[in-house]
C-alpha positions in Angstrom: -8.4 -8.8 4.4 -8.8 -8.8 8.2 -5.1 -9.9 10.2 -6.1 -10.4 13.8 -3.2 -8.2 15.8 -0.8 -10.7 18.0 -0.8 -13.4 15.6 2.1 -14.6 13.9 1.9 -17.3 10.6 4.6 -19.1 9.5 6.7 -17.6 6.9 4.9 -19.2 4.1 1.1 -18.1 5.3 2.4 -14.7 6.0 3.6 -14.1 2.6 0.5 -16.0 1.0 -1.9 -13.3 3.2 0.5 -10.5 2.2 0.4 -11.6 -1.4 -3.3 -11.6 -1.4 -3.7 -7.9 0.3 -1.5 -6.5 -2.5 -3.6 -8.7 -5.2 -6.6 -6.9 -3.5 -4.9 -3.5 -3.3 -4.4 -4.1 -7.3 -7.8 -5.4 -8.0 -8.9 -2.5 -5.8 -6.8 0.0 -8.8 -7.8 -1.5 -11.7 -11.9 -1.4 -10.8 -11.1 2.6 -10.4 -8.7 2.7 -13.3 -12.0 1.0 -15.4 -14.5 3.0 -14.4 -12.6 6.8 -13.7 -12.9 8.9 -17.1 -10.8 11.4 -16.5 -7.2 10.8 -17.7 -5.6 12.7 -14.8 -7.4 10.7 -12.4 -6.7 7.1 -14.6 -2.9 8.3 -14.6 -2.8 8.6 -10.6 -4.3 5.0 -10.7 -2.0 3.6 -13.1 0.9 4.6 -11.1 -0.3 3.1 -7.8 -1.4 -0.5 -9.3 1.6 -1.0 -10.8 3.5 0.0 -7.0 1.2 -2.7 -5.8 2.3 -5.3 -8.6 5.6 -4.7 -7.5 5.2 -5.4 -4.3 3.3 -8.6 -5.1 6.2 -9.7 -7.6 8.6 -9.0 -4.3 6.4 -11.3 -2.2 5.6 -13.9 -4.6 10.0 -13.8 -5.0 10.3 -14.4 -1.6 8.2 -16.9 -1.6 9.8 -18.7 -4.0 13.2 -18.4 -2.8 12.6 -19.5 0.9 14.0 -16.1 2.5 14.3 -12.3 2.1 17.3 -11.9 0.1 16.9 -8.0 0.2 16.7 -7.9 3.9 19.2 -4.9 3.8 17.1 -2.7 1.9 15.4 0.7 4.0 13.5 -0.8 6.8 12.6 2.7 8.4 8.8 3.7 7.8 8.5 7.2 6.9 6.7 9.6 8.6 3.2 10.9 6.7 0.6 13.9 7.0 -2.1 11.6 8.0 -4.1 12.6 4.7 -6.7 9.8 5.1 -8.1 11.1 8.3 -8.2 14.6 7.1 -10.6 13.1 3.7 -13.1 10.7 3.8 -12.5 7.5 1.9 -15.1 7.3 -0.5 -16.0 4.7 -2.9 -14.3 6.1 -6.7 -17.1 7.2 -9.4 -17.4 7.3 -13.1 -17.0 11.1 -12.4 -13.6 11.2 -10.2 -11.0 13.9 -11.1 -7.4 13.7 -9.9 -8.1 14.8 -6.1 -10.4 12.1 -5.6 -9.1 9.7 -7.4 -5.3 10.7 -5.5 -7.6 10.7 -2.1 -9.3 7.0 -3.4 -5.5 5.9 -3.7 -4.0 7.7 -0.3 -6.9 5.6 1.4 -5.9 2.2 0.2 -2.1 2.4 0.9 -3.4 3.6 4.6 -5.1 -0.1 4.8 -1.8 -1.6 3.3 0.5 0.0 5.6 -2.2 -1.1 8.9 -2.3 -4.6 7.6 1.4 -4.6 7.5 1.6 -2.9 11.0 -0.6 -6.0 12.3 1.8 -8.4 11.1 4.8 -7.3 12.2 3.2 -6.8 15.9 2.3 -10.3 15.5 5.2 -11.7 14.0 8.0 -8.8 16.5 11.3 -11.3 16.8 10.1 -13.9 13.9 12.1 -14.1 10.8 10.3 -12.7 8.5 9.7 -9.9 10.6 12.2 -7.7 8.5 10.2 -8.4 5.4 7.2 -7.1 7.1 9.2 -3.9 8.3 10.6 -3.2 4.5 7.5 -3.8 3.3 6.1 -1.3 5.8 8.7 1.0 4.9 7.5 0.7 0.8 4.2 1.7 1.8 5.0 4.4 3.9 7.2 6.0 1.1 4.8 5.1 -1.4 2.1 6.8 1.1 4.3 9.6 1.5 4.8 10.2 -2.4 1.0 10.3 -3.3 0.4 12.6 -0.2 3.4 15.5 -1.4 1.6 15.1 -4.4 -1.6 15.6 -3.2 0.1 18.7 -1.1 1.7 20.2 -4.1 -1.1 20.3 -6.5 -4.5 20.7 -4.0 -3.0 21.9 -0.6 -1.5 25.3 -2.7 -1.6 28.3 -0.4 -3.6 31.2 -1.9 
């Protein structure tokens, strides 16, 4: 899904394009989930869809309910170690273990968390705004969790 930067949707178009990027982050899972055969690797992928069907459940709330009523939640992206740019993102194989199929995830909550990063620069003093920054901050977290675990089971030291 392509956001142009320094455009702002209403509310409601927003959270219908944000709705859609996590219904194609899913989509995105479960192709990988149906075609990976290792159980490691299907495990990894598991875990990740269902982040992204909470995050659509959140938008498709918000939707329905007008306004953010969690707007209090963490905001505050977290920092991550940039794993994407150190690994090629590949398309996921039949064949995938768990590194690729960890890398294959890292890469698609990179393109959530710059699609997020567009709208908020678009949409900087707007409303929904915040829901854009919380959202950021999931991914980042979420990004953050599959990168330690990526760090403490394929970046061990000797």
């Amino acid at each position: 899904m392509s956001i142009e930067e320094g455009i702002c949707y209403t509310y409601e178009a927003a959270l219908e394009k944000a709705i859609v990027m996590e219904e194609e982050g899913f989509r995105n899972y479960l192709y990988a989930i149906r075609i990976v055969k290792d159980r490691q690797a299907k495990a990894i992928l598991r875990d990740a869809a269902a982040e992204e069907l909470s995050h659509k459940n959140e938008l498709e709330m918000a939707l329905l309910e007008g306004h953010d009523k969690s707007a209090a939640e963490m905001t505050k992206e977290v920092p991550t170690m940039n794993l994407d740019y150190v690994y090629e993102q590949k398309e996921i194989a039949p064949d995938a273990d768990a590194r690729t199929s960890l890398a294959y995830a890292i890469h698609l909550e990179k393109g959530a968390i710059d699609f997020y990063q567009r709208l908020m620069k678009g949409c900087e003093g707007a409303p929904m705004a915040s829901l854009f920054q919380r959202l950021l901050a999931d991914e980042s977290r979420h990004l953050k969790t599959l990168e330690d675990f990526y760090e403490r089971h394929f970046l061990t030291e000797n």
